[in-house]
C-alpha positions as CSV (number, residue, x, y, z in Angstrom):
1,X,4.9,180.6,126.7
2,X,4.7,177.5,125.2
3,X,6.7,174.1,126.2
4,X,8.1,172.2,123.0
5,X,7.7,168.6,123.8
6,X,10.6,165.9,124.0
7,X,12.1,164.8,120.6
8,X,12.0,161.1,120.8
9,X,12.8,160.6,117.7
10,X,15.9,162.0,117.4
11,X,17.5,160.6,120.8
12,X,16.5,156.9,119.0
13,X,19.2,158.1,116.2
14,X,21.7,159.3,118.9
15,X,21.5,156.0,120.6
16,X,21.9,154.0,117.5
17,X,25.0,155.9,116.1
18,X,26.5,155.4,119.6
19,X,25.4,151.7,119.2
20,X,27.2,151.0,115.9
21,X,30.2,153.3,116.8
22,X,31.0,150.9,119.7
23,X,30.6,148.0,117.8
24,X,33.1,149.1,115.5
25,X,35.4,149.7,117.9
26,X,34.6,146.6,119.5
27,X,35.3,144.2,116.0
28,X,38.7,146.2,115.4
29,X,39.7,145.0,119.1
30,X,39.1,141.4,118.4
31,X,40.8,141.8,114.7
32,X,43.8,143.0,116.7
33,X,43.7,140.5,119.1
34,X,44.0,137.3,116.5
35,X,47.9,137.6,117.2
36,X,47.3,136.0,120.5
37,X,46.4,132.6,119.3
38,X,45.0,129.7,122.0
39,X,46.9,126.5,123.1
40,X,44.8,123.6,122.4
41,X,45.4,121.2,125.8
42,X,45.1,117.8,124.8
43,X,42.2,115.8,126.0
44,X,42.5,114.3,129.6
45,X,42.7,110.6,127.9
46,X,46.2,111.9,125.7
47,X,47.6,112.9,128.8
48,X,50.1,111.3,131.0
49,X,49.3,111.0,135.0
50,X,50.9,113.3,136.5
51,X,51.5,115.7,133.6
52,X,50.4,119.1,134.0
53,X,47.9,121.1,132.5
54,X,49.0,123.5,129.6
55,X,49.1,126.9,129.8
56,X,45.2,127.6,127.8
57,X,47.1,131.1,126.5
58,X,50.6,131.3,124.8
59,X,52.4,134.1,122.8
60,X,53.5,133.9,119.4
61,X,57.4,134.2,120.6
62,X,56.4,132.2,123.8
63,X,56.0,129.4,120.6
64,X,59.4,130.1,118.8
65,X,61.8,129.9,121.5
66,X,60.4,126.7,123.0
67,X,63.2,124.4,122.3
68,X,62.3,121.5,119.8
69,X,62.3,117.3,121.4
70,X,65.3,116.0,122.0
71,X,67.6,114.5,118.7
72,X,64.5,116.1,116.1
73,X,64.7,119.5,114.2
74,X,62.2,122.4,115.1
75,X,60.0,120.2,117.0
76,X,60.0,117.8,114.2
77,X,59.9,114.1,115.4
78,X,62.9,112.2,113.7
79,X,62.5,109.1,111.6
80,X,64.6,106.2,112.9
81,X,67.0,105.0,109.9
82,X,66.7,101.0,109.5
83,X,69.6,99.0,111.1
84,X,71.5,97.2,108.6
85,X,70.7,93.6,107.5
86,X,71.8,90.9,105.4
87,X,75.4,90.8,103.6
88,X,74.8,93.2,100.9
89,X,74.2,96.0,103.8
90,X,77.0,94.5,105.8
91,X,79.7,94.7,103.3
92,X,78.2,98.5,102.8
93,X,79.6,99.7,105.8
94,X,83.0,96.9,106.5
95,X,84.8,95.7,103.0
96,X,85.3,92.4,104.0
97,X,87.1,89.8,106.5
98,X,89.9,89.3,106.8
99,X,91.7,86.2,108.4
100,X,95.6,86.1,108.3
101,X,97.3,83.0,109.6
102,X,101.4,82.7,110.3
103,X,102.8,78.9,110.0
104,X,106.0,77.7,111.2
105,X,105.9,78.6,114.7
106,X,107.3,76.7,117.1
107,X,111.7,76.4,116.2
108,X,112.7,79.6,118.5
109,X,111.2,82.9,119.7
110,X,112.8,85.4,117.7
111,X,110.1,87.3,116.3
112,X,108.0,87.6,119.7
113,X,108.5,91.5,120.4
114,X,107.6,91.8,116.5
115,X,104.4,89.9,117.2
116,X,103.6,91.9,119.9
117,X,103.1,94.8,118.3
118,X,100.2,93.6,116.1
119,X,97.1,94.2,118.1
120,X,94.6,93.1,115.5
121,X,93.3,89.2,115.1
122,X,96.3,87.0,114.3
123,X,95.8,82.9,113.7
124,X,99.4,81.4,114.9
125,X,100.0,78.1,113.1
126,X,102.5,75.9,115.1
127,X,104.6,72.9,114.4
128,X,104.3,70.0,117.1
129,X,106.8,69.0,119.4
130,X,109.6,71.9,118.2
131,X,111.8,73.3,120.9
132,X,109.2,76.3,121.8
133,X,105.8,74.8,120.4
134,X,104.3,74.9,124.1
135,X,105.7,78.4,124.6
136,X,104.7,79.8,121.6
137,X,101.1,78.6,122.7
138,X,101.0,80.3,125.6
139,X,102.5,83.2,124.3
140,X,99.9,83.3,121.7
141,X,97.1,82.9,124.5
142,X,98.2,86.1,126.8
143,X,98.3,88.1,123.6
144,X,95.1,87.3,122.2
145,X,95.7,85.2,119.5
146,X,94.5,82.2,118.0
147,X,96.2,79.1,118.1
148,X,95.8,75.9,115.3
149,X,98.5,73.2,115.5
150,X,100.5,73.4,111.7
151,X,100.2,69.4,111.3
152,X,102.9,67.6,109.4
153,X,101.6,65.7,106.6
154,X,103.0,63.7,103.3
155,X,103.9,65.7,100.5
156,X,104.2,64.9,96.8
157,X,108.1,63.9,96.2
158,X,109.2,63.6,99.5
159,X,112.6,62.9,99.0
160,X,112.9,66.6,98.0
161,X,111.8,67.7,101.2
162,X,113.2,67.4,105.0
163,X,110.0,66.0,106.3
164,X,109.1,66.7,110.1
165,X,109.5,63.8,112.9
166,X,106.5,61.4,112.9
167,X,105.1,63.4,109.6
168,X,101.7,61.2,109.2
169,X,101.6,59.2,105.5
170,X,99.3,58.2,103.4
171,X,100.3,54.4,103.7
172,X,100.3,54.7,107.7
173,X,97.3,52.5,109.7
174,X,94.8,54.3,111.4
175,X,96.4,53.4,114.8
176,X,99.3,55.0,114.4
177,X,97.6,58.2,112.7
178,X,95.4,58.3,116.1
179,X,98.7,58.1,118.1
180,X,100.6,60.9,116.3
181,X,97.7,63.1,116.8
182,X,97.2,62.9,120.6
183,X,101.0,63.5,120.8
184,X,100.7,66.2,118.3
185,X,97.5,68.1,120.4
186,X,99.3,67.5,124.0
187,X,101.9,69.4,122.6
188,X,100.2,72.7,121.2
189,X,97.7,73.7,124.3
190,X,95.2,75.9,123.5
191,X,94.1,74.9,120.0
192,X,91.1,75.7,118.0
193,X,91.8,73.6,114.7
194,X,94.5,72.8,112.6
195,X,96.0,72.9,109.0
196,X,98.2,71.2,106.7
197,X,102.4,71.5,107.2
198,X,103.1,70.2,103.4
199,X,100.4,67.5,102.9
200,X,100.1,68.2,98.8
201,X,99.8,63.9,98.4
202,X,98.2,63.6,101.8
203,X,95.5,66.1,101.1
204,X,94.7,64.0,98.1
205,X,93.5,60.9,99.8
206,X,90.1,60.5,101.2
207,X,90.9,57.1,103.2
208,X,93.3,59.2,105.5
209,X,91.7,62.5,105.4
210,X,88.5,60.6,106.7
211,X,90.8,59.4,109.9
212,X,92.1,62.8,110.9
213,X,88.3,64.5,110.1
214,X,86.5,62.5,112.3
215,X,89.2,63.0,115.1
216,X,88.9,66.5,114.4
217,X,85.2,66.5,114.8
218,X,85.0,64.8,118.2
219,X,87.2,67.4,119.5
220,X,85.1,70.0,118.2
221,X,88.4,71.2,116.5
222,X,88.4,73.2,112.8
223,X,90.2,71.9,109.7
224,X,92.1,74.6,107.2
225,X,93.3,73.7,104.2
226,X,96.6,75.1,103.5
227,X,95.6,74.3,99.9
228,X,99.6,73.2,98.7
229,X,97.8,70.9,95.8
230,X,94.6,69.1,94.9
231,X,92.5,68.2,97.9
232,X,89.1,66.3,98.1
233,X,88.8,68.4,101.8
234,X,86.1,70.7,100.7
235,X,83.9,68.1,99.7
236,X,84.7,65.6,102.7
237,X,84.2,68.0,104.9
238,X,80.9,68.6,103.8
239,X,80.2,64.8,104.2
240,X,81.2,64.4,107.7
241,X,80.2,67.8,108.7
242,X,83.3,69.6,109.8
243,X,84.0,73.2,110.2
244,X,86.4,73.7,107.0
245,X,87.9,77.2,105.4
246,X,90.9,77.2,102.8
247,X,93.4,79.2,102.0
248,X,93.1,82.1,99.5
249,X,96.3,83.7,98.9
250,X,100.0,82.9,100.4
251,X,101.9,85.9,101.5
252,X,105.6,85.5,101.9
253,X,106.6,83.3,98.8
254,X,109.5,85.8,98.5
255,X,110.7,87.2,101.6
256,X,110.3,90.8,100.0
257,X,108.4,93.8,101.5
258,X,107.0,95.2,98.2
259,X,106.1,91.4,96.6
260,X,104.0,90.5,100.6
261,X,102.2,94.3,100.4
262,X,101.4,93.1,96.3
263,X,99.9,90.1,98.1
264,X,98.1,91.6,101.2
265,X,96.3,94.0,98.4
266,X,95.3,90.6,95.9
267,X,93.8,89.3,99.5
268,X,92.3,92.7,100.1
269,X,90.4,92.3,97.0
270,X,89.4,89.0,97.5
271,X,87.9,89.9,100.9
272,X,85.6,93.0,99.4
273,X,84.7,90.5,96.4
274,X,83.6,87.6,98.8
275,X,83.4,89.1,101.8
276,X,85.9,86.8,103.7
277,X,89.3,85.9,102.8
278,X,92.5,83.9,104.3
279,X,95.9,84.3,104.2
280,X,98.3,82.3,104.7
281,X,102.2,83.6,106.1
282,X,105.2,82.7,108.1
283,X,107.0,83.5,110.7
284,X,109.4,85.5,109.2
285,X,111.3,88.9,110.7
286,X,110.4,90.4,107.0
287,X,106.6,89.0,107.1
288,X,106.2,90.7,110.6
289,X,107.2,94.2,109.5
290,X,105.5,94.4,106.9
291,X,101.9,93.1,109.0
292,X,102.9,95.6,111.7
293,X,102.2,98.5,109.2
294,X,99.6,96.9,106.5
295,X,97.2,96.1,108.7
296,X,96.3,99.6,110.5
297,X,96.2,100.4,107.3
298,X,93.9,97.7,105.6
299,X,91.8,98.3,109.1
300,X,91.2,102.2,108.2
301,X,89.9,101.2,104.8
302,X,87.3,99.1,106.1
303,X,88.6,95.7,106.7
304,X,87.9,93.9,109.2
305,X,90.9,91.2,111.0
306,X,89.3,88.1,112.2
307,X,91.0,84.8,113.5
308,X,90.5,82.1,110.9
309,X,88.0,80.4,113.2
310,X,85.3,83.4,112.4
311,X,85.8,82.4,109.0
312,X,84.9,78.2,108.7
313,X,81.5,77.1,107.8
């Protein structure tokens, strides 16, 4: 009987088809496995002390539901917007300034609980040495409003007009101008400037005008021109260096609610056009209630109530 020797050959072939079978099997695994996708940890330099290591293996929904940073979308890092500059930005976002400034305080206290209800910026202009000009003032302090003394100066035909005691004239030497003005500021405590009771022909000449400025400045007091005629105050001003602002519209020349709203919206305007504006008032029961429901008003539109003292340059 006769023993048929091994078949080499053919158990090479076997081996190799077992070979290439398992590496078939072996590339679809890995294609399958491409869903699981690496981490890449940050080198050691990138990372904070302290921080832990990542986790080298995450899953695809591991990925999505990680919340994003804090104040960015998905993960994406927000861009901080730039903070506004210069006017043109500023006037974007507020329409303008607005100073409003009441004269005449200072004969009685009948429009107190009036005034009280106005919690915006209010400039109070009083007259000196009037029955209630000290009381006003210190009214005017605990509510948080500005006080200017309303100075008493020489109009253009006087005769027509009841002129206040120790109203200062052009013709008067500078002694006795000095003199009225201590009295004047002893009487108003608490003030930040003044402006011009009258003073059309006062206003008008520089010799006098130079005598109350430089007072003015030594006191580190403000001037505001109530702007009743032609004034050379803008320009002295300039000369001797003292904070100055001028009036831009008056409020109350009739004592009517429609005619003062006509004239709170021509000062609206000019405040968006220039960016600041003053007006000037009185105190008057009919001015009052018509300010107690402008300005919430003019403030939701974007204007802004400042005391006349943010205004002077």
């Amino acid at each position: 009987m006769m023993r048929h020797k091994p078949n080499y050959q053919k158990s090479i072939y076997v081996l190799l088809i077992i070979v290439v079978i398992e590496a078939v099997f072996l590339m679809a695994s890995c294609q399958k496995k491409e869903g699981i996708r690496p981490v890449i940890e940050k080198p050691r330099a990138e990372r904070k002390k302290g921080q832990p290591k990542v986790n080298p293996v995450r899953s695809k929904a591991q990925e999505v539901t990680a919340p994003p940073l804090a104040g960015t979308s998905n993960g994406a890092k927000k861009k901080e917007q730039p903070k506004p500059e210069g006017r043109e930005t500023y006037l974007a976002t507020v329409q303008g300034k607005i100073a409003i400034v009441l004269d005449d305080w200072g004969y009685n206290l009948n429009n107190i609980e009036l005034l009280k209800q106005i919690e915006e910026p209010l400039t109070l202009a009083i007259l000196p040495r009037r029955a209630y000009s000290a009381r006003i003032a210190e009214l005017a302090q605990e509510l948080n409003k500005e006080v200017i003394l309303h100075l008493p100066m020489e109009p253009h035909q006087e005769k027509q007009y009841q002129l206040e005691p120790d109203t200062i004239l052009i013709n008067m030497p500078k002694q006795e101008i000095l003199k009225i003005l201590e009295t004047d500021f002893k009487s108003v405590p608490g003030l930040k400037g003044i402006s011009n009771h009258m003073g059309s022909q006062a206003t008008e000449s520089e010799d006098l005008m130079k005598v109350i400025f430089e007072e003015l400045k030594k006191r580190k007091l403000y001037f505001l021109d109530s702007l009743t005629g032609k004034t050379i105050c803008p320009k002295l001003a300039l000369e001797v260096k003292l904070p100055y602002a001028r009036r831009n519209v008056f409020l109350d020349n009739k004592s009517d609610a429609e005619y003062i709203l006509g004239q709170l919206e021509a000062l609206a305007k000019t405040a968006k056009q220039d960016g600041f504006a003053v007006g000037i008032g009185h105190d008057r029961k009919k001015t009052l209630e018509v300010l107690v429901r402008a300005m919430p008003e003019l403030k939701k539109r974007g204007f802004k109530f400042v005391y006349a003292s943010e205004i002077v340059n």
